[in-house]
C-alpha positions, 0 to 999 in steps of 0.5 A: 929210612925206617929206623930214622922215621922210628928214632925221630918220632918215638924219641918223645916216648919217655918225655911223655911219661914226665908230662914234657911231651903232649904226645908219645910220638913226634908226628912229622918224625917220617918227614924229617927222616926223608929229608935226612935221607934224600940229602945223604944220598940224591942230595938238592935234586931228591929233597926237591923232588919229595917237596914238588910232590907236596905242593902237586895240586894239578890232579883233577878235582874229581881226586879232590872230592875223593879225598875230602869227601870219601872219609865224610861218606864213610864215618856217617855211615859208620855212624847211622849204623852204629845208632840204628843198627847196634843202638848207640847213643850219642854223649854229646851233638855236632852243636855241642862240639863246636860245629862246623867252625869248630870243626874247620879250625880243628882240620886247618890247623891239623893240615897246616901245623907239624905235629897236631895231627898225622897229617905230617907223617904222609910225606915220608910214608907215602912221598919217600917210602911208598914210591920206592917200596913200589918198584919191582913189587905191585902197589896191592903188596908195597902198600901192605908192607907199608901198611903193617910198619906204620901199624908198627910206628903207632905202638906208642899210642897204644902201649900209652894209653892215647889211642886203642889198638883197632885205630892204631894197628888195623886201620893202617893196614886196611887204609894203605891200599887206599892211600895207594889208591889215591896217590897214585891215580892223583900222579903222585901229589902229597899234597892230596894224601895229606889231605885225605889223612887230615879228613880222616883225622879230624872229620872221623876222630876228632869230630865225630868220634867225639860224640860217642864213648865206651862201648858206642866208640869201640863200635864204631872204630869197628864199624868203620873199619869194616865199611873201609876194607870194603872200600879197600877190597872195591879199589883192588878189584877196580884198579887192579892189584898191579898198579892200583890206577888205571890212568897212571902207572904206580908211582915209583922212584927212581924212576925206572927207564922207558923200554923203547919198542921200536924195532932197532935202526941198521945202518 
């Protein structure tokens, strides 16, 4: 699964050099190598599986709010502190961006669109990988080990240019316990990781972000990255390190079958 999900998304790499490709790599490539795989070896059934996961929306709102709300909290934060703390100034507003339209464009068309965003990318890390790198290891360790190969997968971002390296290689590792958090206390849903990936995009990116540069911006990558390692560290002691959930057991395929306790029948 790993060298297809490297191969389908970084095959854009040398287009980008000669202005063929908008970016050096093909977003949803971890997708289509879930797909490739699942059909090769559970066929309809597997595929299926993975695609019911995507559109899993029965998780409770309270997983909603987390997804949606948790990386709004932690970018303004990141933000106060940044201006009041270190004394960033702003190069431009939320007005001069657009605003809250410009801004609900910017994340429906991210979610809905392959290849705009990372958004794309979740059904493979987290739908295909993350349940299989889960079985016979802690959630704490199997995001960790998923964590450092999608810093891997971002490398072209870095060695092009199109991204810096604390975004590219630090936020996937510090992320990855969250993201585990996250899909598995919503029952394994795609659906909810996409879309917290798709807030962190372009509420923390391609938002606000925006509105500071140079200094200011590596600031508050840093900023950012500190506040979400504490977020990390506060589900890892809450939830424990085993499942990370307390409601639901780690998600994992395949699905492992029950140990029956009850005392063996004689006849």
């Amino acid at each position: 699964f790993f060298v297809l999900a490297f191969a389908l998304s970084w095959w854009a790499w040398p287009l980008y050099y000669f202005d063929l490709s908008p970016n050096p790599i093909i977003g949803f490539g971890p997708f289509l190598a879930a797909l490739i795989v699942l059909a090769l070896t559970e066929g309809r059934s597997g595929v299926g599986r993975l695609l019911r996961r995507m559109v899993r929306w029965r998780v409770g709102l309270r997983w909603y709010a987390v997804a949606l709300g948790l990386p709004i909290v932690v970018t303004l934060t990141a933000a106060v502190l940044n201006i009041f703390l270190l004394g960033a100034e702003r190069t431009s507003s939320a007005a001069q961006l657009g605003g809250l339209s410009s801004f609900l464009t910017m994340f429906f068309l991210w979610l809905l669109i392959p290849g705009l965003a990372g958004t794309w990318e979740e059904p493979g890390f987290r739908g295909y990988a993350l349940p299989r790198l889960q079985v016979g290891r802690s959630a704490l360790l199997a995001s960790l080990i998923l964590g450092v190969l999608w810093a891997l997968w971002h490398s072209p971002f870095v060695v092009t240019g199109e991204d810096i390296w604390i975004d590219a290689f630090l936020f996937p590792i510090i992320w990855s316990p969250v993201y585990a958090w996250l899909f598995n206390n919503a029952n394994g849903s795609v659906l909810i990781v996409m879309l917290f990936h798709n807030m962190n995009n372009s509420f923390s990116s391609g938002f606000v972000g925006q509105m500071f540069s140079g200094a200011d911006s590596v600031n508050q990558a840093w900023l950012r990255l500190a506040l979400w390692c504490v977020v990390a560290i506060v589900v890892v002691v809450v939830y424990g390190s085993q499942h990370l959930s307390r409601e639901h057991r780690k998600q994992e395929e395949p699905v492992q079958p029950e140990v029956s306790t009850a005392p063996a029948r004689v006849v």
